[in-house]
C-alpha positions as CSV (number, residue, x, y, z in Angstrom):
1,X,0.0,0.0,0.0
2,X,2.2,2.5,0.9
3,X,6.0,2.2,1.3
4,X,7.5,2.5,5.1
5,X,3.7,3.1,6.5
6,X,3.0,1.1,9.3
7,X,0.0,-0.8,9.5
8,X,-1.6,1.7,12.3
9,X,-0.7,4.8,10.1
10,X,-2.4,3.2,7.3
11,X,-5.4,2.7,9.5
12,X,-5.5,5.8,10.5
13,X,-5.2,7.3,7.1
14,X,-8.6,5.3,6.3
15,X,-10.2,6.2,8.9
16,X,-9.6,9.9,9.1
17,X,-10.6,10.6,5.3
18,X,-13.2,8.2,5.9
19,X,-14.9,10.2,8.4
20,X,-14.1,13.5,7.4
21,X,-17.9,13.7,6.4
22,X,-19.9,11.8,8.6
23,X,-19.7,14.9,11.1
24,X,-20.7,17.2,9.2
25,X,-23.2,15.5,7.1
26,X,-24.5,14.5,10.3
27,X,-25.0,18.1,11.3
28,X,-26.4,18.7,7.9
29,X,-28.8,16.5,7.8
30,X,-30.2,17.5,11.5
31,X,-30.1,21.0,9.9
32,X,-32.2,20.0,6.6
33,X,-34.6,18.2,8.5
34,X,-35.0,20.9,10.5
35,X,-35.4,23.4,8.3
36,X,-38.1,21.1,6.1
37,X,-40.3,20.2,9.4
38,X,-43.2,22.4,8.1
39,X,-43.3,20.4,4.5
40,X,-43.3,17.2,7.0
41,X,-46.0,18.0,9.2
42,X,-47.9,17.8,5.9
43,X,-46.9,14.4,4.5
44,X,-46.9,12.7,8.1
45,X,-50.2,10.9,9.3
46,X,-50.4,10.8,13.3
47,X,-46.5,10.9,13.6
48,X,-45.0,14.3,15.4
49,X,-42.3,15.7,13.0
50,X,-40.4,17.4,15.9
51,X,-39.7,14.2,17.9
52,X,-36.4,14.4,19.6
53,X,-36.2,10.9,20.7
54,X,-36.4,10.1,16.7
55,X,-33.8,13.0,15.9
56,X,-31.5,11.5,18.7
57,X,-31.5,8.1,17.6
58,X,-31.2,8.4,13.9
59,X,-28.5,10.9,14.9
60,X,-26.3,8.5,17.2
61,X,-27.6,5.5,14.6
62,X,-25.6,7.3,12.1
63,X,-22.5,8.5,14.1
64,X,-22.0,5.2,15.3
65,X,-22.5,3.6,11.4
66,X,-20.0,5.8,9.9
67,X,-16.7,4.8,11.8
68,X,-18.2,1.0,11.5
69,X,-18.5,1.5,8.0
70,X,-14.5,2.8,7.9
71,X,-13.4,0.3,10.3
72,X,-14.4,-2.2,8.3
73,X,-13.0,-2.5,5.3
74,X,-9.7,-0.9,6.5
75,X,-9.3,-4.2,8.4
76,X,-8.7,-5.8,4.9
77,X,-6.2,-3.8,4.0
């Protein structure tokens, strides 16, 4: 892979640029969702659009996806 890299640095290397987004899409997505809440409260049928139990858990569902989803496959490597 990479001359004189350890394995750790390589690892590391993956991981970093592999979660370089997840943060802030995270944030952006909160942000959007947000944002469209009055187009939602249209579309959904007995369902509160403004739920922060359902904003929490989708949240932490997705922070704790993304470095899975790095770890992962760097393992291969």
């Amino acid at each position: 892979m990479a001359l004189g890299a350890s394995a750790g640095k390589i690892l590391g290397m993956i991981l970093g640029q592999g979660l370089g987004p997840v943060i802030p899409g995270a944030m952006a997505g909160v942000a959007s969702s947000f944002a469209l809440m009055p187009l939602m409260q249209t579309l959904l049928f007995g369902v509160e659009s403004d739920d922060p139990l359902a904003f929490g858990t989708i949240s932490a569902f997705l922070l704790l996806v993304g470095p899975l989803a790095c770890y992962l496959p760097a393992l291969c490597m």
